[in-house]
PAZAPA-4460 file (N, C-alpha, C; in steps of 0.05 Angstrom, whole numbers, plus 32768, in hexadecimal, padded with zeros to 4 digits):
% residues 298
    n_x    n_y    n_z   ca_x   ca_y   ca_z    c_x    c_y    c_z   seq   type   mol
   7DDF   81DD   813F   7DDD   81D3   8124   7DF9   81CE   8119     1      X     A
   7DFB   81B2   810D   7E1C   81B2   8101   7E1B   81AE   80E4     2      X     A
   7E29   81C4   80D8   7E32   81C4   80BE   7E44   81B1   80B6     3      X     A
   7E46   81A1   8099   7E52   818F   808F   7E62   819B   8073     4      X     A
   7E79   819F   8071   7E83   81A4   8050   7E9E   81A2   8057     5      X     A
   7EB2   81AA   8044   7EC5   81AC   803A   7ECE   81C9   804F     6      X     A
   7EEE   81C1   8058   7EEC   81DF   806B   7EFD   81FB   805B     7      X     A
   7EF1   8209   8069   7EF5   8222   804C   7F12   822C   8057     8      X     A
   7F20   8239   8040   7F42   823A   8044   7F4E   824E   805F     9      X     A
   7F35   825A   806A   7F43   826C   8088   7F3A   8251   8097    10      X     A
   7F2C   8239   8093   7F27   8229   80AC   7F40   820F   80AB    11      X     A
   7F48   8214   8090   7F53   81FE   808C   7F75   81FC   80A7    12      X     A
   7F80   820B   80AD   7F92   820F   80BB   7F90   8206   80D1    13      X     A
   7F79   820A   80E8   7F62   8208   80FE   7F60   81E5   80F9    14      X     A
   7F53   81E3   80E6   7F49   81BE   80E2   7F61   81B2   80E4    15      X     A
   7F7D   81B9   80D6   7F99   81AB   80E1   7F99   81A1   80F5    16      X     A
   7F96   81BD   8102   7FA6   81B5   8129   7F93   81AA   812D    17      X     A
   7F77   81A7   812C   7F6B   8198   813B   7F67   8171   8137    18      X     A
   7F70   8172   811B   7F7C   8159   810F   7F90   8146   811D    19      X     A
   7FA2   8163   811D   7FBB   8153   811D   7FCE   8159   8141    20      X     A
   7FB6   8169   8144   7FCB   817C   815F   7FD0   8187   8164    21      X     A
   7FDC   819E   8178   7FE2   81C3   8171   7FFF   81B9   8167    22      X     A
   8008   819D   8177   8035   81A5   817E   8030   8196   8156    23      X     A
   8023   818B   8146   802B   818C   812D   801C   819C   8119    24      X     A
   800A   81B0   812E   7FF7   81BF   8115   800B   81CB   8100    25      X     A
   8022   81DD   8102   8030   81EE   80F2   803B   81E2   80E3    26      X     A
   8045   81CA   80EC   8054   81BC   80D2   8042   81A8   80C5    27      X     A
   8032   81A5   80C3   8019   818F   80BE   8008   81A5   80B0    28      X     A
   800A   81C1   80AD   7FF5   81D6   809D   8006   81D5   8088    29      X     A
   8027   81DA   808C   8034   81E3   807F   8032   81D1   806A    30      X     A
   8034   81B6   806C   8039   8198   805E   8023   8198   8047    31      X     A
   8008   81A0   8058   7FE6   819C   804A   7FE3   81B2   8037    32      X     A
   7FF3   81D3   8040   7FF0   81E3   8030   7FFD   81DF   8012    33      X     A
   8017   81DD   8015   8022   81D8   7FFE   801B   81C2   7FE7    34      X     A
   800A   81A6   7FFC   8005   8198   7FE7   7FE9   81A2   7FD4    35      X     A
   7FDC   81B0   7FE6   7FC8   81C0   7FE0   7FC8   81C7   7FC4    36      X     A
   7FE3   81E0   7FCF   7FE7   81F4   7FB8   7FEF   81E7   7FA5    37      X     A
   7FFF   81D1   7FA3   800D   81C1   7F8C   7FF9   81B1   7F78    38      X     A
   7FD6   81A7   7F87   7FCE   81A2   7F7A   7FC9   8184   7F84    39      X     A
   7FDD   817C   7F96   7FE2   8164   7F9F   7FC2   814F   7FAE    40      X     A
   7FB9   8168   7FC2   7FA8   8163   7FC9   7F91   8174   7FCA    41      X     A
   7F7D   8161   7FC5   7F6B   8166   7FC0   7F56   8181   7FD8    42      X     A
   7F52   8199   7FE6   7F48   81A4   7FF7   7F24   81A6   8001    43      X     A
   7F1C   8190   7FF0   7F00   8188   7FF6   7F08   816A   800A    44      X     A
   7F21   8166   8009   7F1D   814B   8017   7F20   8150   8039    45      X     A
   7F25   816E   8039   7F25   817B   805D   7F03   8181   8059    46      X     A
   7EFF   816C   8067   7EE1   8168   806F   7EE2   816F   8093    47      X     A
   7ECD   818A   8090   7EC9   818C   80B2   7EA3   8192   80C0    48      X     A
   7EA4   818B   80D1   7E87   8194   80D5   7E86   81AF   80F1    49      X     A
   7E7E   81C2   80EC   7E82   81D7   80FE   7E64   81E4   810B    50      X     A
   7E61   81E3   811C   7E52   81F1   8126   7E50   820B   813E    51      X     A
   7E3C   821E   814A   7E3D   8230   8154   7E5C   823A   8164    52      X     A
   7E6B   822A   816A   7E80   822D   8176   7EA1   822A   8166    53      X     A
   7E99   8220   8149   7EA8   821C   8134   7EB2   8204   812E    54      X     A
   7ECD   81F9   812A   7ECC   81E4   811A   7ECA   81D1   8131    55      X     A
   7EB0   81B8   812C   7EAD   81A8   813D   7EBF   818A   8140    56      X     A
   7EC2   8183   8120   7ED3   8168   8118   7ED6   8171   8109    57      X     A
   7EF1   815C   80FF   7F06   815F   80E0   7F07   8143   80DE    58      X     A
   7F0B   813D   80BF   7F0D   8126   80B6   7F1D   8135   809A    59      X     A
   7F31   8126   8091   7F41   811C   8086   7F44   8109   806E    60      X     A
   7F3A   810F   8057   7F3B   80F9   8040   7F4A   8104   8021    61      X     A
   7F6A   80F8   8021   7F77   80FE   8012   7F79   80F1   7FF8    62      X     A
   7F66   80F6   7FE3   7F67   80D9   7FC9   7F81   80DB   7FB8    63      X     A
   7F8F   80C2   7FBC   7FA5   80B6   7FB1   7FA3   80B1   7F8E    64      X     A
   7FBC   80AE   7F7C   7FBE   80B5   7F5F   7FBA   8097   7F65    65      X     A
   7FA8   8087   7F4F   7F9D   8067   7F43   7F7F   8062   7F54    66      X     A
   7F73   8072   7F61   7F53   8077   7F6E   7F53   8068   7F82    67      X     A
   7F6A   8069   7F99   7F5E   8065   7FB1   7F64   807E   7FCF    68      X     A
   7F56   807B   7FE3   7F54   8095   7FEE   7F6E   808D   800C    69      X     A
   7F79   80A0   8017   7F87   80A0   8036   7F74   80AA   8044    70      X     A
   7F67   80A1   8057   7F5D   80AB   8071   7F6C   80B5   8087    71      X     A
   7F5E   80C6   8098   7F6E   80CC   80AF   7F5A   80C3   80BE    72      X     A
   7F5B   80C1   80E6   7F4C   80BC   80F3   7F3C   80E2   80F6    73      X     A
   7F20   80DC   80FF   7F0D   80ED   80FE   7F17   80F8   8120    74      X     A
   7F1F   811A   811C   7F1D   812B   8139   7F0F   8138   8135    75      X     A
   7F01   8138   8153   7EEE   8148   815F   7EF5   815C   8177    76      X     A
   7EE6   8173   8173   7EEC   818B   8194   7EEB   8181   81A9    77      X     A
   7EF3   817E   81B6   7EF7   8172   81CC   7EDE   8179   81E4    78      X     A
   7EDD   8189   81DC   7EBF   8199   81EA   7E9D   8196   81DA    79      X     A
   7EA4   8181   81CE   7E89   817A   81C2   7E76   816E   81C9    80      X     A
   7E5E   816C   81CC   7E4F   8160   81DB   7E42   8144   81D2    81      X     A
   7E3B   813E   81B8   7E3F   8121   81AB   7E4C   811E   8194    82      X     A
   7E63   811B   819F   7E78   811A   818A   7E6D   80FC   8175    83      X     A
   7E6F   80EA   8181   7E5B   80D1   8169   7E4A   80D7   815E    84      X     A
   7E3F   80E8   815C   7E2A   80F5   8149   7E38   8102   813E    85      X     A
   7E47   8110   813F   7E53   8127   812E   7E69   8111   811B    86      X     A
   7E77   810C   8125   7E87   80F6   8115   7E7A   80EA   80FE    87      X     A
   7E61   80DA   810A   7E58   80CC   80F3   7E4B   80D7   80DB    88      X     A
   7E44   80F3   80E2   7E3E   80FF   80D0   7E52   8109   80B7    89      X     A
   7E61   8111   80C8   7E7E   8116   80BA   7E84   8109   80A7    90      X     A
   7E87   80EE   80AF   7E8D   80D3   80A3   7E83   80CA   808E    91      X     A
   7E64   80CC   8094   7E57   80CC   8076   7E58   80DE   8066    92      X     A
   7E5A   80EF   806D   7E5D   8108   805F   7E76   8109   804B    93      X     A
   7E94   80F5   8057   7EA5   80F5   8046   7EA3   80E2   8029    94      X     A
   7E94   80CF   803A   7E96   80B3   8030   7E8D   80BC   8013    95      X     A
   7E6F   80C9   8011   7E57   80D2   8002   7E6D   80E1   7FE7    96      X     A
   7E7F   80F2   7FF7   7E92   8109   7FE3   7EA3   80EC   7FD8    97      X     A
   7EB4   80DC   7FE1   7EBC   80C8   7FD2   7EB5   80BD   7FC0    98      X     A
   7E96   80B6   7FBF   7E81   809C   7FAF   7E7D   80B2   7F93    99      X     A
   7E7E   80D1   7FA0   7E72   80E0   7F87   7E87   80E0   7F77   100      X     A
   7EAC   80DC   7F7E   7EB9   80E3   7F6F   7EBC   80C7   7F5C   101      X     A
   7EB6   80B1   7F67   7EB9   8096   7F55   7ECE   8089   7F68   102      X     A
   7EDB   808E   7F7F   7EE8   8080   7F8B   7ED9   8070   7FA1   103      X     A
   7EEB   8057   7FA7   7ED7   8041   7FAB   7EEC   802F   7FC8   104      X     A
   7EFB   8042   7FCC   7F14   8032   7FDF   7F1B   8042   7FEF   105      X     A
   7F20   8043   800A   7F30   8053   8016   7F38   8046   8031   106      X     A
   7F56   8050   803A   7F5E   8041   804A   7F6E   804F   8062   107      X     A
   7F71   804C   8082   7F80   8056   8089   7F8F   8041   809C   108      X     A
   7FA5   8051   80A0   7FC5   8040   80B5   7FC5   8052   80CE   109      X     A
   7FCD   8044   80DE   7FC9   804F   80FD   7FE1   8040   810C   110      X     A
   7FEE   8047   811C   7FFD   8032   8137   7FDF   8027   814D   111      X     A
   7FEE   8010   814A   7FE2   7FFD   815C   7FDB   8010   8170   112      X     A
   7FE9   801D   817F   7FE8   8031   819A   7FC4   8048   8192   113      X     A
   7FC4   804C   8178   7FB7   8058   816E   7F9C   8053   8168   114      X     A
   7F90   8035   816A   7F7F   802B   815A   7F65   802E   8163   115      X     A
   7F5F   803B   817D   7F4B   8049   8182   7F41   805F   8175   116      X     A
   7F4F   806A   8171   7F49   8083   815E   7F36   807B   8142   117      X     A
   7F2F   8060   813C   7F29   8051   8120   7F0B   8054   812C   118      X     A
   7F00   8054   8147   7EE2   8047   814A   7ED4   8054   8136   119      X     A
   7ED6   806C   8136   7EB7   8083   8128   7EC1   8076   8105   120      X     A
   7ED9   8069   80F9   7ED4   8069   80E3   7EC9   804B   80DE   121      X     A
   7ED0   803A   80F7   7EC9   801D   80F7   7EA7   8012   80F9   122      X     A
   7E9E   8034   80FC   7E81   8030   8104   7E7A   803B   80E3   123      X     A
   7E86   8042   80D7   7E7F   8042   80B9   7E82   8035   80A9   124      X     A
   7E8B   801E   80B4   7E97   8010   809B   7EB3   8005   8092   125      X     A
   7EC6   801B   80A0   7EE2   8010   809C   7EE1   7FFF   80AF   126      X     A
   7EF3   7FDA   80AA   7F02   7FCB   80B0   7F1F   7FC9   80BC   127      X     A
   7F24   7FBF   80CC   7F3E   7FBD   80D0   7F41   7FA4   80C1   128      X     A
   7F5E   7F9F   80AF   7F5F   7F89   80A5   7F7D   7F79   80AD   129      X     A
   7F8D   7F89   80A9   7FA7   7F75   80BD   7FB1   7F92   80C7   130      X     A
   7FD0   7F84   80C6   7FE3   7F9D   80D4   7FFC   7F9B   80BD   131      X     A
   8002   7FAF   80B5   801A   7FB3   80A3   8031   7FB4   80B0   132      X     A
   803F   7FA6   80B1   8062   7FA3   80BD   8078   7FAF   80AC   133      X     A
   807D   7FC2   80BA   8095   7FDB   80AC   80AE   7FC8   80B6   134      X     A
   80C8   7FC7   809D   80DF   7FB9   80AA   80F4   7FC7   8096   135      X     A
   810C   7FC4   80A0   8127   7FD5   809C   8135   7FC6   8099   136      X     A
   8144   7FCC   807A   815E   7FBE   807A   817B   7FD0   807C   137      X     A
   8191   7FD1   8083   81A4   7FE4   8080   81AE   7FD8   806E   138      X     A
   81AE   7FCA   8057   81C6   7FC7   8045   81DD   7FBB   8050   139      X     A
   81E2   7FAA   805C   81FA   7FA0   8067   81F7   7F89   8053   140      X     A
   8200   7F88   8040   81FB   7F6F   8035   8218   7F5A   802D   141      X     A
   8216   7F42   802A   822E   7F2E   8032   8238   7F33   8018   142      X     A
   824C   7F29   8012   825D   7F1C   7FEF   8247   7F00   7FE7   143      X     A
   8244   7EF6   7FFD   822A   7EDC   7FF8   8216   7EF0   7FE6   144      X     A
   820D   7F02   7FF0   81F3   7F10   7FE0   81FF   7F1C   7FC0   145      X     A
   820C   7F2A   7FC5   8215   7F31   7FA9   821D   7F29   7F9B   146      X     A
   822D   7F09   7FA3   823B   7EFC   7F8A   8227   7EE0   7F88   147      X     A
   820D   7EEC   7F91   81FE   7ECC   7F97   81EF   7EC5   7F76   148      X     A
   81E4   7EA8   7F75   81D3   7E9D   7F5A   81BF   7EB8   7F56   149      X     A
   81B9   7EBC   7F34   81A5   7ECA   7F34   8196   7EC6   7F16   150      X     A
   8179   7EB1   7F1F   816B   7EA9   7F0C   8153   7ECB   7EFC   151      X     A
   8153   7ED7   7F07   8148   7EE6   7EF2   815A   7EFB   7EEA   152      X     A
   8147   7F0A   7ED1   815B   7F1C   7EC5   8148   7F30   7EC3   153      X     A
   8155   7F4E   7ECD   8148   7F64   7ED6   813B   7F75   7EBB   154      X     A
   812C   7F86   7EB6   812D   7FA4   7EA6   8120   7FB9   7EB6   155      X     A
   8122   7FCB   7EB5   8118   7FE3   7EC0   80FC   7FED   7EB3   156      X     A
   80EE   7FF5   7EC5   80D5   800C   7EB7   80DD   8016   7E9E   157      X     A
   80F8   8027   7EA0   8101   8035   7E8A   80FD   8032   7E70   158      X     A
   80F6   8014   7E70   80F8   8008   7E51   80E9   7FEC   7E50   159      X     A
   80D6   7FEA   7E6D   80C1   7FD4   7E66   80A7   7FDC   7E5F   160      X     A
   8099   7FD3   7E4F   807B   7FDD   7E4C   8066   7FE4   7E5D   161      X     A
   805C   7FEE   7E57   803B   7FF3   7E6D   802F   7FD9   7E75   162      X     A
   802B   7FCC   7E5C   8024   7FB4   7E5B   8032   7FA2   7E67   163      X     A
   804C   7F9A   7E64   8052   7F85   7E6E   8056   7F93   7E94   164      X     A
   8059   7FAD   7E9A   805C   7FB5   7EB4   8043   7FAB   7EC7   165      X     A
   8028   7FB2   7EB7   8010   7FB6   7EC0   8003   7F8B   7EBF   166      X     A
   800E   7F85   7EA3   8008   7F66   7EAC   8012   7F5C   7EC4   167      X     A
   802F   7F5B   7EC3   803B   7F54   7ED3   803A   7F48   7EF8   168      X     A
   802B   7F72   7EF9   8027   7F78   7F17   8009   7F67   7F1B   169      X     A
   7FFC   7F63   7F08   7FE3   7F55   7F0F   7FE4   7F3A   7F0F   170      X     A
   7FEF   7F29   7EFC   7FFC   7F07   7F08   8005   7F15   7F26   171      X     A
   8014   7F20   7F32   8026   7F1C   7F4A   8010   7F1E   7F5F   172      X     A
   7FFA   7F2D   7F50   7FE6   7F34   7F69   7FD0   7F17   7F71   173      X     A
   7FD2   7F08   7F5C   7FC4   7EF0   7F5F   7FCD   7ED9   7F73   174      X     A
   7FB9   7ED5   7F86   7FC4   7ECA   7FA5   7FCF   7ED4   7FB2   175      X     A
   7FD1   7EEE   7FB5   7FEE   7EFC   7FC5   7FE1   7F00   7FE1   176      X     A
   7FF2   7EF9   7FFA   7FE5   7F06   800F   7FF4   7F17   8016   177      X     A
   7FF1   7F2F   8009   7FFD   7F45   8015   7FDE   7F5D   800D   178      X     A
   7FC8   7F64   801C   7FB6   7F6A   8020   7FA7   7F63   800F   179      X     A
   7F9A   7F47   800A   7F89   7F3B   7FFC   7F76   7F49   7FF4   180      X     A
   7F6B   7F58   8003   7F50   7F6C   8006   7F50   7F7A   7FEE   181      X     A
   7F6A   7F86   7FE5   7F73   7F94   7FCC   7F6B   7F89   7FAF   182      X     A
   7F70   7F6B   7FAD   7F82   7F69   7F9F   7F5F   7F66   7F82   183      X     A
   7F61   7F6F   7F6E   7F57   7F73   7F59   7F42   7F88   7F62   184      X     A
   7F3F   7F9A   7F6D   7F31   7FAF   7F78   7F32   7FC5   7F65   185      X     A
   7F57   7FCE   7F62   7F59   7FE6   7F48   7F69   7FD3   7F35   186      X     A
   7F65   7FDE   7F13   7F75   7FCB   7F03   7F9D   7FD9   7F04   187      X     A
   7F9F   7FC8   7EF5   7FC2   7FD2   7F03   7FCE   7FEA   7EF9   188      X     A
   7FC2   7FF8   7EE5   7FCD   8013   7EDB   7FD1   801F   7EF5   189      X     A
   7FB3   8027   7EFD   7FAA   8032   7F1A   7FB9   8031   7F34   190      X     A
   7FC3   8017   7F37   7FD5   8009   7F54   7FEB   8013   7F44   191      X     A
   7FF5   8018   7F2B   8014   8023   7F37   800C   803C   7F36   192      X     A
   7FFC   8049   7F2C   7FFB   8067   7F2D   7FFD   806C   7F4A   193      X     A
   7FED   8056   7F60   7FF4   805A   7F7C   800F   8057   7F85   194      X     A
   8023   8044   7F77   8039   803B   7F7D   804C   8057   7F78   195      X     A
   8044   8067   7F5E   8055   807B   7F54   805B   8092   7F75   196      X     A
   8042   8097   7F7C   803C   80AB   7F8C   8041   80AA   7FB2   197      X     A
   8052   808E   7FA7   8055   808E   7FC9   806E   8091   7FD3   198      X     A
   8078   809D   7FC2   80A5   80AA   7FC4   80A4   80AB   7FAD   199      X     A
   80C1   80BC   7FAA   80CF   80CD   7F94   80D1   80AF   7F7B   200      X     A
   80BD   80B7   7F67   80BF   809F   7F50   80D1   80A4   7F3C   201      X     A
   80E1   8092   7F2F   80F7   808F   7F1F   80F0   8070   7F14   202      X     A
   80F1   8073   7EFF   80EE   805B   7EE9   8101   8047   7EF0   203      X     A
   8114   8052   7EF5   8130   803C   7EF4   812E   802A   7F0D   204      X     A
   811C   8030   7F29   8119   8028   7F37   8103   800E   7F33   205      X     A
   80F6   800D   7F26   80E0   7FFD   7F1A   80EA   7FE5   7F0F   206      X     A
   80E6   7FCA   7F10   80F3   7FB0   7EFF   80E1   7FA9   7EF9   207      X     A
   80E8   7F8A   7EE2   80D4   7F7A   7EDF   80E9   7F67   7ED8   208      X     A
   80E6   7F4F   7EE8   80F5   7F37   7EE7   80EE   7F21   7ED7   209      X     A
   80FE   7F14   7ECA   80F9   7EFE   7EB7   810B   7EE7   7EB4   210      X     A
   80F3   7ECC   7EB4   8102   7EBB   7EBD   8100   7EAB   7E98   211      X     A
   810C   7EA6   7E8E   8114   7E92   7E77   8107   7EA4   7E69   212      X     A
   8105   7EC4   7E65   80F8   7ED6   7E55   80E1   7EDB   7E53   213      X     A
   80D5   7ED8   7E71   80B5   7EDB   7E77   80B2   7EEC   7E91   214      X     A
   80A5   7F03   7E8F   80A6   7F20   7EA6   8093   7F08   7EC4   215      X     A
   80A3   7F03   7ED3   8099   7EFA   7EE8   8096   7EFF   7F02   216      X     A
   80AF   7F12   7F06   80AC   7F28   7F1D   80AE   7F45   7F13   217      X     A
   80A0   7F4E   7F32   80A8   7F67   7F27   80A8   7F73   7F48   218      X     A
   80BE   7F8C   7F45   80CD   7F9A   7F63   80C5   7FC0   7F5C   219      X     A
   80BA   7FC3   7F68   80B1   7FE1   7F67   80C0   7FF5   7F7B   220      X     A
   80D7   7FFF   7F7B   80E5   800C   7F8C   80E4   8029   7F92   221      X     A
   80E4   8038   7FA2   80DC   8059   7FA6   80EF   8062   7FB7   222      X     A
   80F9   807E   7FB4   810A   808B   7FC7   80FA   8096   7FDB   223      X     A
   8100   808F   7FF6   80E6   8098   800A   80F5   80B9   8017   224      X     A
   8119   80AD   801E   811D   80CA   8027   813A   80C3   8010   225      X     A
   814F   80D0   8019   816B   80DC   8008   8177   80C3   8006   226      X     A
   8179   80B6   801C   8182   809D   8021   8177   8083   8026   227      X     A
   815E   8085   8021   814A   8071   802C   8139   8066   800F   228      X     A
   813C   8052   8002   812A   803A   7FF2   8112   8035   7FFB   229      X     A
   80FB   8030   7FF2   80E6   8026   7FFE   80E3   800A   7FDC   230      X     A
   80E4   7FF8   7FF2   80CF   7FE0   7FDB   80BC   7FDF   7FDC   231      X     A
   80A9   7FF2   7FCE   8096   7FF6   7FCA   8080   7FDB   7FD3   232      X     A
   808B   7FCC   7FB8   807A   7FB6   7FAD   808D   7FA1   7FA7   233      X     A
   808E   7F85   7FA7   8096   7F74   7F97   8081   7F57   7F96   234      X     A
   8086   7F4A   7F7D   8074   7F2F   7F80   8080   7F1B   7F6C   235      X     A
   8074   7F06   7F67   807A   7EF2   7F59   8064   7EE6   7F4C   236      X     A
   8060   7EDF   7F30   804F   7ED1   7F2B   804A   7EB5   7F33   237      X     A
   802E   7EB1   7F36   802E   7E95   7F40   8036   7E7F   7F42   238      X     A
   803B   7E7D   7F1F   8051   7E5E   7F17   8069   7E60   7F23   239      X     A
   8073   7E7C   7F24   808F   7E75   7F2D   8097   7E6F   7F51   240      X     A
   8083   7E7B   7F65   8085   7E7C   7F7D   8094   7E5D   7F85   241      X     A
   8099   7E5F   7F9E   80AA   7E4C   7FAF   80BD   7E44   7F9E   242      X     A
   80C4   7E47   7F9B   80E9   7E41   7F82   8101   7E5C   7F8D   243      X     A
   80F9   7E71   7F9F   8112   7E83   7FAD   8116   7E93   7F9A   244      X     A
   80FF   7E9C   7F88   810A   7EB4   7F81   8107   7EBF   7F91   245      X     A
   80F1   7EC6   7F9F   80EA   7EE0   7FB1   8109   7EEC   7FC5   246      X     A
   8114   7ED9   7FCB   812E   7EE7   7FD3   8138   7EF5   7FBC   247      X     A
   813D   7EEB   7F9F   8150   7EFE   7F8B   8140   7F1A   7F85   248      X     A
   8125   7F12   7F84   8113   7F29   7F89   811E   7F41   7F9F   249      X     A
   811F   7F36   7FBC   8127   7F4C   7FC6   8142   7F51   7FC5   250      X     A
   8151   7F3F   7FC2   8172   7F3F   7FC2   8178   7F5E   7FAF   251      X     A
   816B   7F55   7F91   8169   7F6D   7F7A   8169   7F86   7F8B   252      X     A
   8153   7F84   7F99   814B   7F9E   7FA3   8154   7FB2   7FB0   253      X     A
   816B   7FA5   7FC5   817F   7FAC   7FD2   8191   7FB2   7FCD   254      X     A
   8199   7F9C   7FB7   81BA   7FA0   7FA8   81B4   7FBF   7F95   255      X     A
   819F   7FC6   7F8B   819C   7FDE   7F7A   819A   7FF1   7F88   256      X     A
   8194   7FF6   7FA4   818F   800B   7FC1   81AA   8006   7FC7   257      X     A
   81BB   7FFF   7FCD   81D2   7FF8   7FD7   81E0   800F   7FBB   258      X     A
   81E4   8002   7FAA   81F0   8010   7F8C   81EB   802B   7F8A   259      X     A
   81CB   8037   7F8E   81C6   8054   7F8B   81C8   805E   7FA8   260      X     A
   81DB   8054   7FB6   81EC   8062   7FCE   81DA   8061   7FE5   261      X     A
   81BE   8058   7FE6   81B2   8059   7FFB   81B3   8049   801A   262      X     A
   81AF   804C   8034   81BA   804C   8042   81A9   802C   8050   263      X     A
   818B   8032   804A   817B   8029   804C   816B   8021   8043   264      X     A
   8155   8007   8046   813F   8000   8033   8127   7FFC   8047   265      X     A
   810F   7FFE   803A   80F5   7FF4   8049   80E6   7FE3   803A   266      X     A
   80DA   7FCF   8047   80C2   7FC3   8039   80B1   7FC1   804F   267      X     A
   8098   7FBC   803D   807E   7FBA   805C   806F   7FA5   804D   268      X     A
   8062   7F94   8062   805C   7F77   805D   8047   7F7B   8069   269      X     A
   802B   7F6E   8065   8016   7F62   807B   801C   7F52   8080   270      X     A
   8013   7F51   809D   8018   7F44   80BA   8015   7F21   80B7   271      X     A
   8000   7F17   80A3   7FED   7F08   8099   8001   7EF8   808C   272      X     A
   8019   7F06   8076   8026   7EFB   8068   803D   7EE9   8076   273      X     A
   803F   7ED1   8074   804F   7EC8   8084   8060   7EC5   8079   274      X     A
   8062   7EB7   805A   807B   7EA8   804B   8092   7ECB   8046   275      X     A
   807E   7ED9   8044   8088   7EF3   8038   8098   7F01   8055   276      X     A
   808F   7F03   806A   80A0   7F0A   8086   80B8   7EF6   8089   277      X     A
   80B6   7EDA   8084   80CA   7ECB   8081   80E5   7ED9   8076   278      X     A
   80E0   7ED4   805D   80ED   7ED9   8044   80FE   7EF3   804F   279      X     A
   80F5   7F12   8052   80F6   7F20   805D   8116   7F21   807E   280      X     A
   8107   7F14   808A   8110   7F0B   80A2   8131   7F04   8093   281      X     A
   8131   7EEF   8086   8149   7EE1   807A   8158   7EF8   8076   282      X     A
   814E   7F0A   805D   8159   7F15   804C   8165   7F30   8067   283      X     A
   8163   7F30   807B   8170   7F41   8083   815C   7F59   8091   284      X     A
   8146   7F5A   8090   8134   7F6E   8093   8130   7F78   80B2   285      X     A
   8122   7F86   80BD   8129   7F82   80DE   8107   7F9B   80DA   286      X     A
   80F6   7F91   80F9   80DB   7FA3   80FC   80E8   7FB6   8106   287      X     A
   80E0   7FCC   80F8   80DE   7FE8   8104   80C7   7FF6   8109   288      X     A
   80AB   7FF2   8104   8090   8001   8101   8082   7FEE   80FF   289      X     A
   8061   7FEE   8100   8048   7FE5   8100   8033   7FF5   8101   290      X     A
   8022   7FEA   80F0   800D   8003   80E4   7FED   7FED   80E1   291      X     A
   7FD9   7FF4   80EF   7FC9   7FE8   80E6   7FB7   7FF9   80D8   292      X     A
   7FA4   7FD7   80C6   7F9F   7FEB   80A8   7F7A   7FE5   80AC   293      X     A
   7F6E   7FFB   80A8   7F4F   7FFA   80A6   7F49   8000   8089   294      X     A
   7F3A   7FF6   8075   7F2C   7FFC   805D   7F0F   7FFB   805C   295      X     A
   7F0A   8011   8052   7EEE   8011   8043   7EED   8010   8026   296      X     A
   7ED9   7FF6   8023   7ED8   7FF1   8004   7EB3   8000   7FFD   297      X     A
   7EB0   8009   7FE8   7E9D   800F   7FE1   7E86   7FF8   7FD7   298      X     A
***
């Protein structure tokens, strides 16, 4: 007989390694405990099903700040005898805890090398929808870049409104292919609350660009490590596209990562996006990673 719930705090250690591995259980408990304790994450989202021999599968569902969820891929004992049964049970079993909380999204990233691991959630419902392209810039940037034309004019979070932050990001989201699937799903308070929570947030890192005194881009920047930028986000509103801002867009982005001493920058693009890998490419960017992305929409 296999039991379905939430795993209780002596199991929770056990469900790690079997998650994640024995060679990362210790540092992978240590990571889950603390966010635990901090409040960070949620401990009903260590969903396991156990029976006579103890924990049979673990599943993994971490809900993110603006209401959408991180998945992990579903492990099973290795000594199980129908593990696809047990899985899918599992599975629903998480999904069900999601729908009760009001969340309606959830998504997970894998290496290509990895993407077997997706079947038992692909048989529920999650999608694969493209592949996210991780790319690196070092900051080597020319006197061309720094002393180059520059049609918009910046402000920071610090001192732009909710409103104009939150309009803003939603023109940019209109036609965008950078995971279409997304795009009017949560309203934009929500998507930056996701934006806030994905590296060390600082206002000053946040813009909103304006062209003849009208917020038309906007660049969402995060500290990922000591020395490392992440570009979160950037976009353009519609009227203004193909005219080259999108370079001053990222140019900004760099030249301010460069300034607060950092060593490095990231942005991640869908695969799908072409004009946007272009652009990218120009500006100096180089692949370092690939992640493919499965979503379940409610």
């Amino acid at each position: 007989m296999i039991t379905i719930r939430p795993a209780l705090p002596t199991e929770r250690p056990a469900a790690i390694a079997l998650l994640f591995g024995d060679a990362q259980a210790r540092e992978r408990w240590s990571a889950v405990s603390e966010l635990i304790t901090s409040g960070q994450l949620d401990p009903q989202g260590l969903r396991v099903a156990v029976d006579g021999a103890g924990l049979a599968a673990v599943w993994l569902l971490t809900p993110v700040p603006g209401g959408g969820t991180i998945a992990w891929p579903v492990a099973t004992r290795p000594s199980l005898h129908d593990p696809r049964a047990v899985e899918d049970a599992l599975i629903a079993d998480g999904l069900a805890w999601l729908r009760d909380r009001g969340i309606a999204l959830a998504q997970m990233l894998l290496p290509a090398s990895e993407s077997g691991r997706a079947k038992s959630l692909e048989r529920a419902g999650f999608s694969r929808v493209t592949t996210l392209l991780i790319e690196q810039h070092f900051l080597d940037l020319g006197a061309e870049d720094i002393a180059g034309p520059a049609r918009l004019d910046w402000e920071s979070a610090e001192t732009v409104s909710s409103l104009v932050l939150e309009t803003t990001l939603s023109r940019t989201h209109i036609g965008s292919q950078d995971c279409p699937e997304l795009n009017g799903r949560l309203p934009a308070r929500d998507v930056l609350l996701g934006y806030r929570s994905g590296g060390a947030f600082d206002p000053r890192r946040w813009f909103v660009g304006y062209l003849a005194g009208e917020p038309v881009a906007i660049l969402l920047c995060n500290l990922l490590e000591a020395d490392k930028w992440d570009l979160a986000y950037l976009g353009l509103a519609p009227e203004v596209r193909g005219r080259g801002l999108g370079r001053e867009v990222v140019l900004h982005g760099l030249l301010e990562a460069k300034a607060a001493g950092m060593l490095t920058a990231q942005i991640t693009v869908d695969a799908r996006n072409v004009p946007a890998r272009a652009l990218y490419r120009r500006a100096g960017f180089l692949p370092v990673d690939e992640k493919g992305v499965w979503l379940w929409l409610a």
